[in-house]
PyMOL CGO cylinders between C-alpha atoms (Angstrom):
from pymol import cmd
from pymol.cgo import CYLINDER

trace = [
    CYLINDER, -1.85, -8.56, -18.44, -4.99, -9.94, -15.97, 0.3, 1, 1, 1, 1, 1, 1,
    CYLINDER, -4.99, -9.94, -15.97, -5.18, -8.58, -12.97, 0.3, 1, 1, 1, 1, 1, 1,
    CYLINDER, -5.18, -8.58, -12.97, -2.22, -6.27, -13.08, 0.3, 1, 1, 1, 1, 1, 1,
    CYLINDER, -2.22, -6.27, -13.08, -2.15, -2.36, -12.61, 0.3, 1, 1, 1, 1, 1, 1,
    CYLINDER, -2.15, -2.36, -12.61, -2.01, -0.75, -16.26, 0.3, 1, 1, 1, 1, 1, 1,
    CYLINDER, -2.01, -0.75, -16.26, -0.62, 2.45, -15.34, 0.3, 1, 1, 1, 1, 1, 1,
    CYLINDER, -0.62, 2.45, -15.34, 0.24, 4.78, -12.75, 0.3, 1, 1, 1, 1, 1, 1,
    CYLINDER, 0.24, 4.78, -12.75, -0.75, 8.12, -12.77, 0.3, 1, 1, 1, 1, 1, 1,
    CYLINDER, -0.75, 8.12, -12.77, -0.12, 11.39, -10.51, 0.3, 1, 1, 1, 1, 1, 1,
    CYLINDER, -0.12, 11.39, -10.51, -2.94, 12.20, -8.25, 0.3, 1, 1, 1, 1, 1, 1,
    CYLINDER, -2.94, 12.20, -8.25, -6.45, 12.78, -9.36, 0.3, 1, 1, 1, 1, 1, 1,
    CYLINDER, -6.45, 12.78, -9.36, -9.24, 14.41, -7.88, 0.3, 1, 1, 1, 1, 1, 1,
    CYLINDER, -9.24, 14.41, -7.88, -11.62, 11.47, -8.23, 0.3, 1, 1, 1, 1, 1, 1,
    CYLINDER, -11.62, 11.47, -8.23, -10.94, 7.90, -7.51, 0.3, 1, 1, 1, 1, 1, 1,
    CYLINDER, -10.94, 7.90, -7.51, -13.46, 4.93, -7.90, 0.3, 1, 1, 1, 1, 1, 1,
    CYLINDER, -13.46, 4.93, -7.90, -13.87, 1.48, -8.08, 0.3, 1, 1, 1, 1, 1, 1,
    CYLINDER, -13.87, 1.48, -8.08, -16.61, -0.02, -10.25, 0.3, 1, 1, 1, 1, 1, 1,
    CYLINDER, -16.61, -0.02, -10.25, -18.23, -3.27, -10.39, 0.3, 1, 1, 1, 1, 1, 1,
    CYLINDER, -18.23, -3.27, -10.39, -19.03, -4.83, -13.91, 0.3, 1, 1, 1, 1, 1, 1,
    CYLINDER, -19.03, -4.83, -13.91, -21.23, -7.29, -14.69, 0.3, 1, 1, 1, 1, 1, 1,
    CYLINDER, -21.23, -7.29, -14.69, -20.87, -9.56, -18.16, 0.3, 1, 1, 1, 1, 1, 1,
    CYLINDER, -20.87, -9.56, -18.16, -22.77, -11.36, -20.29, 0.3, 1, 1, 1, 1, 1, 1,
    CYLINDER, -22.77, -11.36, -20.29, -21.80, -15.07, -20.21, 0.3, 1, 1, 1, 1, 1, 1,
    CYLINDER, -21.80, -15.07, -20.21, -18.78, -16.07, -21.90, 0.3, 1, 1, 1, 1, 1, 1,
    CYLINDER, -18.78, -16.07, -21.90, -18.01, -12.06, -22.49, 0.3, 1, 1, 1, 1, 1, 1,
    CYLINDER, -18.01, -12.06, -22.49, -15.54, -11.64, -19.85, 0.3, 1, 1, 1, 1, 1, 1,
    CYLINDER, -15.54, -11.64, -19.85, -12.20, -11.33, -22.13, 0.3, 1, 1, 1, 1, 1, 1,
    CYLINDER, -12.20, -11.33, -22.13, -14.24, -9.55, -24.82, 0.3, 1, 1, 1, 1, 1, 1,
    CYLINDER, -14.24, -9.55, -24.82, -15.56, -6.70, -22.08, 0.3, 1, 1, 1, 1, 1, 1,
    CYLINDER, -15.56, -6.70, -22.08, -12.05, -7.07, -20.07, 0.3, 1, 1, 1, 1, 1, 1,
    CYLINDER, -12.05, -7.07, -20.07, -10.08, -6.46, -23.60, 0.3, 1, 1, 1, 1, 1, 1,
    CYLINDER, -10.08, -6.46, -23.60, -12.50, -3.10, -24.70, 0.3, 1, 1, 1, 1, 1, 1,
    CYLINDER, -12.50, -3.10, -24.70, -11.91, -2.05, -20.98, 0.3, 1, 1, 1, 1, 1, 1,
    CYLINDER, -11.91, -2.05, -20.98, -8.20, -1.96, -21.33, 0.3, 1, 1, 1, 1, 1, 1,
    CYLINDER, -8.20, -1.96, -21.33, -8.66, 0.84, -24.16, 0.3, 1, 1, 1, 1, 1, 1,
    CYLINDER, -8.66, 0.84, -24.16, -10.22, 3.80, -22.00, 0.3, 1, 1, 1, 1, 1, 1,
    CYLINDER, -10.22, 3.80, -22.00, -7.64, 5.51, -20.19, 0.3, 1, 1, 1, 1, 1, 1,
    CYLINDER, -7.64, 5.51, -20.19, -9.14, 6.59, -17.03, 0.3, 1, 1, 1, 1, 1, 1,
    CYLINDER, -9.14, 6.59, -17.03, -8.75, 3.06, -16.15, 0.3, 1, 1, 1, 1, 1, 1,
    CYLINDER, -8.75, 3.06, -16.15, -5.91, 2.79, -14.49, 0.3, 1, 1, 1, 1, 1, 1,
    CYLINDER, -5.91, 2.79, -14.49, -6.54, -0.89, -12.90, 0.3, 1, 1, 1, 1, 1, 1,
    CYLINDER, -6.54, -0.89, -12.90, -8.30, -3.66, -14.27, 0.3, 1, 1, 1, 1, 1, 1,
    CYLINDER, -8.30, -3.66, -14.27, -8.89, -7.73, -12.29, 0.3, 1, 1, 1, 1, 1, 1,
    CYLINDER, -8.89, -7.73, -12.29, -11.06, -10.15, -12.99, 0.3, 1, 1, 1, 1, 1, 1,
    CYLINDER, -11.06, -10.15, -12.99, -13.27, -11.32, -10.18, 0.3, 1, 1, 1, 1, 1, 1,
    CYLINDER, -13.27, -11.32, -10.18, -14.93, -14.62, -9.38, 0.3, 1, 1, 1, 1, 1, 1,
    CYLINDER, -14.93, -14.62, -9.38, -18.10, -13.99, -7.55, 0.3, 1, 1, 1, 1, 1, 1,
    CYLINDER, -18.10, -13.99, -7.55, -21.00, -11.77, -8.09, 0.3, 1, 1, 1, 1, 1, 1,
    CYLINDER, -21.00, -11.77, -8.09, -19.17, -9.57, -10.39, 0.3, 1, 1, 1, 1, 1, 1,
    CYLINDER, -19.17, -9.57, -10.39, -17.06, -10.46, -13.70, 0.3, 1, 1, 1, 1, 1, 1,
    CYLINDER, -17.06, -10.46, -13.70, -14.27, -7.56, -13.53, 0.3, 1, 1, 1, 1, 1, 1,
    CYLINDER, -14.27, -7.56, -13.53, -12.95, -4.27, -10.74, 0.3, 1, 1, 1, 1, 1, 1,
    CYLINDER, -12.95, -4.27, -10.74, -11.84, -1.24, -12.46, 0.3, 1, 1, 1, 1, 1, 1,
    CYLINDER, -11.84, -1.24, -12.46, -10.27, 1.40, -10.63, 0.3, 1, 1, 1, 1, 1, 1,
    CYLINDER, -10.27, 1.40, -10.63, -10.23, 5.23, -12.80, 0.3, 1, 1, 1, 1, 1, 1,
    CYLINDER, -10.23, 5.23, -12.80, -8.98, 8.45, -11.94, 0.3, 1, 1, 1, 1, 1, 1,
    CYLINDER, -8.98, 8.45, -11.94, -10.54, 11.35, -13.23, 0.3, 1, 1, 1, 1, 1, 1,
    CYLINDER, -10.54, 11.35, -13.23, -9.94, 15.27, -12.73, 0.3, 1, 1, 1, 1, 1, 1,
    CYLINDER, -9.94, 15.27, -12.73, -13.59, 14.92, -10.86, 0.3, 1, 1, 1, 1, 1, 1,
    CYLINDER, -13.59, 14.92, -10.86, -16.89, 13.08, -10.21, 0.3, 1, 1, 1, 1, 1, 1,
    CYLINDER, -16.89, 13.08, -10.21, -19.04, 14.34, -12.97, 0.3, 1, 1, 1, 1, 1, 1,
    CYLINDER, -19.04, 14.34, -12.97, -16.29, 13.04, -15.17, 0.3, 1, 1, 1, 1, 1, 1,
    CYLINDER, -16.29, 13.04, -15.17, -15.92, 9.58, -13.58, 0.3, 1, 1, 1, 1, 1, 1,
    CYLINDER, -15.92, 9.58, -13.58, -20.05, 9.41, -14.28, 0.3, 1, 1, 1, 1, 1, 1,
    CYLINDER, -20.05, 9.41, -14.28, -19.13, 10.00, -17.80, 0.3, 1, 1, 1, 1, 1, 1,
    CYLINDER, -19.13, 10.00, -17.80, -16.69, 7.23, -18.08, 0.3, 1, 1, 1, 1, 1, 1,
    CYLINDER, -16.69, 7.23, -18.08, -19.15, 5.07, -16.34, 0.3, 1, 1, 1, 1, 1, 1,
    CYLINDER, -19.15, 5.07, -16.34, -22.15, 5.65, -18.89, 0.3, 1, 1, 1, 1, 1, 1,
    CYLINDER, -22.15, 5.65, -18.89, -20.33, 6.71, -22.24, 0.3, 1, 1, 1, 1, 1, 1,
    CYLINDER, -20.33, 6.71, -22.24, -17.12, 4.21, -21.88, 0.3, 1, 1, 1, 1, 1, 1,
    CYLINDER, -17.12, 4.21, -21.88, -18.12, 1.17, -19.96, 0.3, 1, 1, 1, 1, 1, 1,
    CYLINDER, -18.12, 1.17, -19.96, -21.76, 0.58, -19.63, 0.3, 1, 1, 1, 1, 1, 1,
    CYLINDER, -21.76, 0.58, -19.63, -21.95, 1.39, -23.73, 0.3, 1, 1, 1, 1, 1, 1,
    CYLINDER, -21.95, 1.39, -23.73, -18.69, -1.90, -24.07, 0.3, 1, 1, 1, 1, 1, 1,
    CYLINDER, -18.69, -1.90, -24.07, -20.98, -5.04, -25.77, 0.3, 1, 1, 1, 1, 1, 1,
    CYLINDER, -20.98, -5.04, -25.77, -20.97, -7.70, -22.89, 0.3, 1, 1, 1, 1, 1, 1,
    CYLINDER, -20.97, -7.70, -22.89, -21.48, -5.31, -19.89, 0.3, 1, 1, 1, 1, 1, 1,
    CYLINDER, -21.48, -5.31, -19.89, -24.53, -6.19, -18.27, 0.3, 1, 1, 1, 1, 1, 1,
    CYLINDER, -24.53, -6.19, -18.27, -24.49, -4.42, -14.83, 0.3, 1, 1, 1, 1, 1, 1,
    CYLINDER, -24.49, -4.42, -14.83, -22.48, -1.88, -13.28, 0.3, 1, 1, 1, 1, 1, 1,
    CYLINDER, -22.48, -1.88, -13.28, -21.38, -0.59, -9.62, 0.3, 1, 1, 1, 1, 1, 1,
    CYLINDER, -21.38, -0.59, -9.62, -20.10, 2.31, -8.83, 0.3, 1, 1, 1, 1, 1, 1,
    CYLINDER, -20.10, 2.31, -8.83, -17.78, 2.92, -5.65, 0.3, 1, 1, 1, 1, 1, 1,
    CYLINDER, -17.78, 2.92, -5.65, -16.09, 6.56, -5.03, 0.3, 1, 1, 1, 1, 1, 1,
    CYLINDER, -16.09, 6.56, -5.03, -13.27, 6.79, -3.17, 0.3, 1, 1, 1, 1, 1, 1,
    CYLINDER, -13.27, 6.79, -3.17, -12.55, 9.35, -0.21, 0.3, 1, 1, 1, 1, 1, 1,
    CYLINDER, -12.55, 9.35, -0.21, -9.62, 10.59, 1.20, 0.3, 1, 1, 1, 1, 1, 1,
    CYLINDER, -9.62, 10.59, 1.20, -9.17, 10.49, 5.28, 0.3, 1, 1, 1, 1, 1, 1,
]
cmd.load_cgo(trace, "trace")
């Protein structure tokens, strides 16, 4: 399942992208934990300054900031986080 969309969802009112930083040798651990939270909707492993891109949906922003803190930063392995919010034109 790396690098492939896990689900697709109807609109949401909040779309980001974040960053994640791992511990060495914690990629699959993190990537696995990460595929568990639902808001997740996309998850790829990176080569490069970051270890993994996960795109969530959530019904806003102060929930997105939830997932960030209490689902991702808490995963053993995660290191670093970076948080991009999407816009719509």
């Amino acid at each position: 399942m790396l690098g492939t969309p896990l689900r697709g969802r109807g609109e949401a009112a909040a779309i980001g992208f974040v960053l994640i930083s791992t511990a060495p040798a914690k990629e699959h651990e993190v990537y696995n934990q990460l595929l568990k939270v639902k808001e997740i909707v996309e998850l790829h492993p990176l080569f490069g300054e970051y270890d993994l891109i996960a795109k969530l949906e959530a019904e806003d922003f102060n929930t997105m900031g939830q997932v960030v803190v209490e689902k991702i930063r808490s995963v053993p392995g995660v290191i670093d986080t970076k948080t991009l919010t999407g816009i719509k034109f």
